[in-house]
C-alpha positions as CSV (number, residue, x, y, z in Angstrom):
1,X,26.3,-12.3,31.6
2,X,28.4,-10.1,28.8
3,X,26.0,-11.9,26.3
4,X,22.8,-10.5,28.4
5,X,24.1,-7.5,28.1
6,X,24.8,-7.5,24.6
7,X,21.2,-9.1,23.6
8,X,19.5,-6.2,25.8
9,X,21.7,-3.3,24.6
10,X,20.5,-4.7,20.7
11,X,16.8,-5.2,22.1
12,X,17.0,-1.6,23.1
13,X,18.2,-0.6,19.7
14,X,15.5,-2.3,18.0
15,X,12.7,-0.9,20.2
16,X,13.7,2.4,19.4
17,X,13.9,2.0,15.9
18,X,10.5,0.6,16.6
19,X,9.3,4.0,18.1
20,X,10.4,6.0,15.4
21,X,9.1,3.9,13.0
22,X,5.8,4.0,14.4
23,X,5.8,7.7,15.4
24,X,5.9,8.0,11.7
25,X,3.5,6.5,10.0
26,X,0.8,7.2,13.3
27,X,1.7,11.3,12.6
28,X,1.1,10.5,8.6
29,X,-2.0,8.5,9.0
30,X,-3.9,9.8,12.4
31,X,-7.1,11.7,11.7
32,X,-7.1,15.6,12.4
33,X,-10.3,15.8,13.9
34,X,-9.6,13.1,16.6
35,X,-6.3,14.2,17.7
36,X,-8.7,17.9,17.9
37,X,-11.1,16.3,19.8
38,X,-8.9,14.1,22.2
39,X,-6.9,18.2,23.1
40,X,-10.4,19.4,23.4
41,X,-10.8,16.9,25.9
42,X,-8.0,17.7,28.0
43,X,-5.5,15.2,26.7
44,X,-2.3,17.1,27.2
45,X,-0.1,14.5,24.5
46,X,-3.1,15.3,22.4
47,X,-2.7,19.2,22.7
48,X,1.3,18.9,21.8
49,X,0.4,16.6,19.0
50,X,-2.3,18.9,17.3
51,X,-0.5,21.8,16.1
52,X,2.2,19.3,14.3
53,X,0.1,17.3,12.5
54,X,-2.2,20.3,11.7
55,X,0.6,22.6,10.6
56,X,2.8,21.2,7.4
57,X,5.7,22.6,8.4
58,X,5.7,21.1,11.7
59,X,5.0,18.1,10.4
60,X,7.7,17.8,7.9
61,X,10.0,18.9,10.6
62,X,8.4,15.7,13.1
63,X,9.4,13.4,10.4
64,X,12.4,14.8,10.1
65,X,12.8,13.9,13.3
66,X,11.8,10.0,13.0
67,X,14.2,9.7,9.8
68,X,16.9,10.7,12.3
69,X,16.2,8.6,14.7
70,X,15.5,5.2,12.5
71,X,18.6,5.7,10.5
72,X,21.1,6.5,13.8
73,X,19.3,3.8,15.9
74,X,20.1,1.2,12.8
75,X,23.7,2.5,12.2
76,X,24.2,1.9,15.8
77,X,22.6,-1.3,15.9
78,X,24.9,-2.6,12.9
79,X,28.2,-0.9,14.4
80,X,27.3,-2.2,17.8
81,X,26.1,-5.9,16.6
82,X,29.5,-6.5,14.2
83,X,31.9,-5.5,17.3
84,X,30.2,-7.5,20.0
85,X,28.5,-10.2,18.6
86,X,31.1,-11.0,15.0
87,X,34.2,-11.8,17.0
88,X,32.7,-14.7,19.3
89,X,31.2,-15.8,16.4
90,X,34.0,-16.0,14.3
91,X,36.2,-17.8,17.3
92,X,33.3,-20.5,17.4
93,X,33.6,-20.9,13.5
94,X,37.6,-21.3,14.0
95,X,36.8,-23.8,16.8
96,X,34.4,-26.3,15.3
97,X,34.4,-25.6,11.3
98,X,38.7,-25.4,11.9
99,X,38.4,-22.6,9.3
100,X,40.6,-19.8,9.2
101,X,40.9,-16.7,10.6
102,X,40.2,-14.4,7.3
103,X,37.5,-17.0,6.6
104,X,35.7,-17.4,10.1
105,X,35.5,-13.4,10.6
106,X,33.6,-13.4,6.9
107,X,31.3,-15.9,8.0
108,X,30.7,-14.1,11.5
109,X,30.5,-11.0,9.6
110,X,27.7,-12.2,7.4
111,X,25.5,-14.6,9.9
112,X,25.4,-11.3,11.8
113,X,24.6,-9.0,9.2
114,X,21.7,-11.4,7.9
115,X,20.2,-12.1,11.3
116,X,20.5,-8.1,12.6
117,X,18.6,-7.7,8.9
118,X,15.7,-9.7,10.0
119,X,15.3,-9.0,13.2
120,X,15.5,-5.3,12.7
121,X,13.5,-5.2,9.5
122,X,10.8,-7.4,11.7
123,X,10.6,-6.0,14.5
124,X,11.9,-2.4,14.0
125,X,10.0,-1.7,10.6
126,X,7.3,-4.2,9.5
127,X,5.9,-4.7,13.7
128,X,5.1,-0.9,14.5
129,X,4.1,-0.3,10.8
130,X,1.4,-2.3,11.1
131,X,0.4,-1.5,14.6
132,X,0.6,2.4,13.6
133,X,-1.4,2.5,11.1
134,X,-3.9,-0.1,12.7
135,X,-3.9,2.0,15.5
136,X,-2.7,6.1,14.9
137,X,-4.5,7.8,17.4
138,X,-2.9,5.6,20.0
139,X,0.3,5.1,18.2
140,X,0.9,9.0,18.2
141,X,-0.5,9.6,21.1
142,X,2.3,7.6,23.0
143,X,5.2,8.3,21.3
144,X,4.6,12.3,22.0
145,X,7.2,12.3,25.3
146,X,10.1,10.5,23.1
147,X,9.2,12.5,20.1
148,X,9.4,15.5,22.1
149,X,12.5,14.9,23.5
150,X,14.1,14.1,20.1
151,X,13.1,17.1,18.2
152,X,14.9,18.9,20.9
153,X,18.0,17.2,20.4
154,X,17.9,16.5,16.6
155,X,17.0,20.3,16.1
156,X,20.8,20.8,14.7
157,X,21.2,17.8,12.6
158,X,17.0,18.5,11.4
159,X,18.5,21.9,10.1
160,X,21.7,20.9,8.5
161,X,20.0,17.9,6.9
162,X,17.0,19.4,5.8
163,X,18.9,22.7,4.4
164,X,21.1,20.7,2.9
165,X,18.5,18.5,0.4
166,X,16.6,21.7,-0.1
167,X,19.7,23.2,-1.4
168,X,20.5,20.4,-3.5
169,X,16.6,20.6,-4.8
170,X,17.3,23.8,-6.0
171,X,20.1,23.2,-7.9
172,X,18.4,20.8,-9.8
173,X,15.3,23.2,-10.5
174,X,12.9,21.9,-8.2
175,X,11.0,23.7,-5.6
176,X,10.1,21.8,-2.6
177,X,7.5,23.0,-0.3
178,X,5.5,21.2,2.7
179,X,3.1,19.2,2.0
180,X,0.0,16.6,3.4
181,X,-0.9,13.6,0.9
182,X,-4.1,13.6,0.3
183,X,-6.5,11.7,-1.2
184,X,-8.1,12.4,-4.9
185,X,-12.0,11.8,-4.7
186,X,-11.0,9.0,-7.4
187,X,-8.8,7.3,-5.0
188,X,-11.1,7.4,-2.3
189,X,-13.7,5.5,-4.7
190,X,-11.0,2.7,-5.2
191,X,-10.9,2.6,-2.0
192,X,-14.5,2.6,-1.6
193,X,-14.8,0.0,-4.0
194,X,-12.2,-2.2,-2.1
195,X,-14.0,-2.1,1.2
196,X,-17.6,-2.9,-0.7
197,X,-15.6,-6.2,-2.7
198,X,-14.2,-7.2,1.4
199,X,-18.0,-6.5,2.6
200,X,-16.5,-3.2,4.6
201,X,-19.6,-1.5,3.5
202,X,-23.6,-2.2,3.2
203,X,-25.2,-0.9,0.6
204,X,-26.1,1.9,2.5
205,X,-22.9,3.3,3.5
206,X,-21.8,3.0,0.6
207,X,-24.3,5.5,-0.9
208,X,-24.0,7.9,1.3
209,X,-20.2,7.8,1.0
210,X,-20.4,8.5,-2.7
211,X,-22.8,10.7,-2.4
212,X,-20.3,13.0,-0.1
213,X,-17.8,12.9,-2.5
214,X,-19.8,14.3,-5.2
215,X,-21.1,16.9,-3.0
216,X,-18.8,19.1,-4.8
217,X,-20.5,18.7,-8.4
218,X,-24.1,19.5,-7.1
219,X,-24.5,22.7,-6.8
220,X,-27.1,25.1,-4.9
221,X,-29.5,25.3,-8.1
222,X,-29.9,21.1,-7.9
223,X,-31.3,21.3,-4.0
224,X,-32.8,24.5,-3.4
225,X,-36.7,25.2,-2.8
226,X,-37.4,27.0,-6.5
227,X,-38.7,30.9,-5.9
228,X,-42.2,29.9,-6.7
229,X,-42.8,27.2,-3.8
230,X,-41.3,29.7,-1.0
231,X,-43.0,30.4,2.0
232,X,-42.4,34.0,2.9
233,X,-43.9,36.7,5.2
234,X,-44.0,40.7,4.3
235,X,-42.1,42.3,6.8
236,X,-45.2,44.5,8.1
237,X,-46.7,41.4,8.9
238,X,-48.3,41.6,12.7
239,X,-46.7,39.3,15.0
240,X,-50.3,37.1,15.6
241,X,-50.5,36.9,11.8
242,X,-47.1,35.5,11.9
243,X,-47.5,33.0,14.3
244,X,-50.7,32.2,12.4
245,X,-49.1,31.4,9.1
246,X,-46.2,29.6,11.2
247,X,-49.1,27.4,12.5
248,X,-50.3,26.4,9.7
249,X,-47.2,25.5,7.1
250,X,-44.7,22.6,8.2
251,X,-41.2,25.0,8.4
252,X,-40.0,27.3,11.6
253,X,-38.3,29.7,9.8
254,X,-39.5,32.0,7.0
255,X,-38.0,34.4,4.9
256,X,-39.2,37.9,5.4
257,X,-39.4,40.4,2.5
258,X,-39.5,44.2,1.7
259,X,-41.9,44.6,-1.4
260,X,-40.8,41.7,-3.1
261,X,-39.0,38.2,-2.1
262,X,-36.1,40.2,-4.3
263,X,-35.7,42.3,-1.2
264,X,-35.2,39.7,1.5
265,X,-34.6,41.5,4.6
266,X,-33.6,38.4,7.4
267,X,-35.2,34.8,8.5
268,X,-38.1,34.5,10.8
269,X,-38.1,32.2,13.5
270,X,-41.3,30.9,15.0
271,X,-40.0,30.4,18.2
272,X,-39.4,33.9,18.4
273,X,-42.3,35.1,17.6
274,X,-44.1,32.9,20.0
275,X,-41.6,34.2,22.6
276,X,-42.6,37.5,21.8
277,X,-46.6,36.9,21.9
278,X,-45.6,35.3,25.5
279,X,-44.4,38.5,26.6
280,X,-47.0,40.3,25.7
281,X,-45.2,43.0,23.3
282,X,-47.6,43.9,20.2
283,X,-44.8,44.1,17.3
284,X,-44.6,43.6,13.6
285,X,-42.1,40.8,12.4
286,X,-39.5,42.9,11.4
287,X,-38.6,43.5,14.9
288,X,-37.4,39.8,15.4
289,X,-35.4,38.9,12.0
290,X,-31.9,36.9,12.0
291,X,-29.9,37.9,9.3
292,X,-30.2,36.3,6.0
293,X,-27.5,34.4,4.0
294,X,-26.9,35.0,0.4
295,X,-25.4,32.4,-1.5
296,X,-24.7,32.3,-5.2
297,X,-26.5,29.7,-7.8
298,X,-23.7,27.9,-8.9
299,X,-22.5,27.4,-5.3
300,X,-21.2,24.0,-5.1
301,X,-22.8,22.1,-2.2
302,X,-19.9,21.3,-0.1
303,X,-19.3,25.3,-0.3
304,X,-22.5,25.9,1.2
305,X,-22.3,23.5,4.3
306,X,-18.9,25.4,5.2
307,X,-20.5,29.0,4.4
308,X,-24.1,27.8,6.6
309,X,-22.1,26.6,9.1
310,X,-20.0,29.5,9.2
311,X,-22.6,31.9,9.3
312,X,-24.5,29.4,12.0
313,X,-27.3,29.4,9.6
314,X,-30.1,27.0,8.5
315,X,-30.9,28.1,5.5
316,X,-29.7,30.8,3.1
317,X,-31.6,32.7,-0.3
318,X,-29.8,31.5,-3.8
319,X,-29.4,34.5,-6.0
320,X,-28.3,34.6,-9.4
321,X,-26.0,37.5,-11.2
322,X,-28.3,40.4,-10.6
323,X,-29.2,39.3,-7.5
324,X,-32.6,38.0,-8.0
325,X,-33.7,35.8,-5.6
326,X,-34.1,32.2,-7.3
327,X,-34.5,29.6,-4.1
328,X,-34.0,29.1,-0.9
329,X,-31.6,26.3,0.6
330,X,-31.3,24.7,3.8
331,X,-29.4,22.3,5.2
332,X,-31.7,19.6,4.8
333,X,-31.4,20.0,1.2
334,X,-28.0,19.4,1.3
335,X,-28.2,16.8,3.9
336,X,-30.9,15.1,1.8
337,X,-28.2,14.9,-1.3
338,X,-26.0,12.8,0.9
339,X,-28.5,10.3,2.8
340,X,-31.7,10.8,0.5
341,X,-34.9,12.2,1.5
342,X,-35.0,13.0,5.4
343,X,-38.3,12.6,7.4
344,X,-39.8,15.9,9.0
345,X,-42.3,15.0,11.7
346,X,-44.4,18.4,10.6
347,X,-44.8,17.1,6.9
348,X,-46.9,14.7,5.7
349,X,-46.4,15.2,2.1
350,X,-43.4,16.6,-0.2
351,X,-42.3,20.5,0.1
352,X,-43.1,21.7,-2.9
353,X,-46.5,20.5,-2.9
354,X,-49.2,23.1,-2.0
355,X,-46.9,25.7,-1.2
356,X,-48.0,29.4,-1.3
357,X,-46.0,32.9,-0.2
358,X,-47.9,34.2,2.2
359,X,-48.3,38.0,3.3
């Protein structure tokens, strides 16, 4: 029964070494946007979770936290696993080996040190490891009530220790701050090309994937519509001549213009101009313009997908340093430097072909 007790209390030991081990690496490696999306979905663990991992000093304090708890739970498993399990070890050693005393607690001293090793570096480290970073999402969302607990009670001993090493930082001359690793667009390709030599990847992903990462070397002059081949309406226009013009070009929006396409005044949509026809009100265009974006033409591409998205826009004017209007971008053209030429149901041949300003 005693040695039950003693195998359940080091079992327990283990586990939560396990946990804190796993809590780890899942809160290093778990993707941002899914631990977003499981608190926009009403996951409660997934709501605590997201301001840690999205905040870097939270974090650093969270893994504070697991270092805490893996190194106390393996100093307690050593202390606790040389006082119960050395001493019967060493009297069975006296027993059948008739060694001595000094000599039998050695022995039982190192078969127990060797074996806790093991098991704990098994079970406690290499085990959860692998399951946390196989799994994250999971992983972190289920350690969240432990964690929880223990960076209430570690809060002292987080402070101490963490002051302390900062301190000692200083002293040296170097300035620690927090901090998310993240991946350089050259080590994603390696790992890119690590998943292509496993057969991770088609060939298809694997464009598309590279493509992305050199989103930020193309810039908005490499995928615009060039000034020439825009479609745009004078701002005067009437509404039926509108809706005329939208009839008979392939796009649902069109810049509308002032004078010249310099003077870009806001985006037309079709479907409010039809919208308006249907009501009956006799208006010129320039009473149903959207603003218009203005983006430089050295944007980089990833900038504007952040900016268009920001603005909830489409499509924006490129402008150069006296703000001349040079193109016109949308997100298709971006989207189209990432998976290639994307089919439009209202175009039967390419953009720039045939295409005339219209007034």
């Amino acid at each position: 029964m005693a040695l039950v007790t003693i195998l359940v209390a080091i079992g327990l030991l283990i586990a939560t070494n396990a946990l804190y081990v796993a809590a780890e690496f899942a809160a290093v490696a778990v993707p941002r946007a899914r631990i977003r999306g499981r608190a926009e979905s009403g996951s409660a663990s997934a709501r605590w979770l997201q301001p840690i991992v999205d905040d870097p000093l939270q974090l650093d304090r969270y893994i504070a936290a697991c270092q805490v708890g893996i190194t106390l739970s393996s100093l307690f498993l050593g202390a606790y696993g040389q006082t119960s399990l050395a001493p019967p070890i060493a009297a069975l050693a006296g027993e059948l080996g008739g060694w001595e005393t000094v000599t039998a607690h050695s022995v039982a001293f190192a078969v127990v040190l060797i074996g806790l090793s093991i098991v704990q570096m098994v079970l406690g480290e290499l085990v959860p490891k692998a399951l946390a970073l196989q799994f994250p999402v999971r992983t972190a969302l289920l350690t969240t009530v432990p964690m929880s607990w223990s960076l209430r009670v570690f809060t002292p001993l987080i402070w101490i220790l963490n002051g302390s090493g900062l301190a000692l930082l200083r002293l040296v001359g170097v300035r620690q701050g927090p901090h998310r690793h993240v991946h350089s667009p050259a080590e994603i390709e390696l790992l890119l090309a690590e998943a292509d030599s496993v057969g991770a990847l088609d060939p298809g992903e694997r464009r598309r994937l590279r493509r992305a990462l050199r989103l930020s070397n193309v810039r908005a002059v490499d995928v615009m519509v060039p000034r020439d081949a825009i479609v745009a309406i004078d701002v005067d226009t009437p509404l039926e001549a509108a809706i005329h013009i939208g009839a008979e070009q392939p796009y649902t929006r069109f810049p509308v213009y002032r004078g010249t396409i310099d003077d870009t005044v806001g985006i037309l949509h079709t479907k409010d101009a039809v919208r308006a026809h249907a009501r009956g009100a006799p208006r010129h265009v320039g009473d149903l313009l959207r603003p218009v974006v203005r983006l430089p033409v050295d944007a980089a591409a990833d900038s504007l997908l952040v900016t268009m998205r920001e603005q909830r826009a489409s499509q924006a004017m490129v402008v150069d340093g006296t703000a001349r209007v040079v193109g016109m971008v949308t997100l298709r053209d971006v989207l189209g430097a990432v998976f290639g030429v994307l089919a439009d149901e209202f175009k039967n041949a390419p953009r720039r072909a045939s295409i005339q300003r219209r007034a």
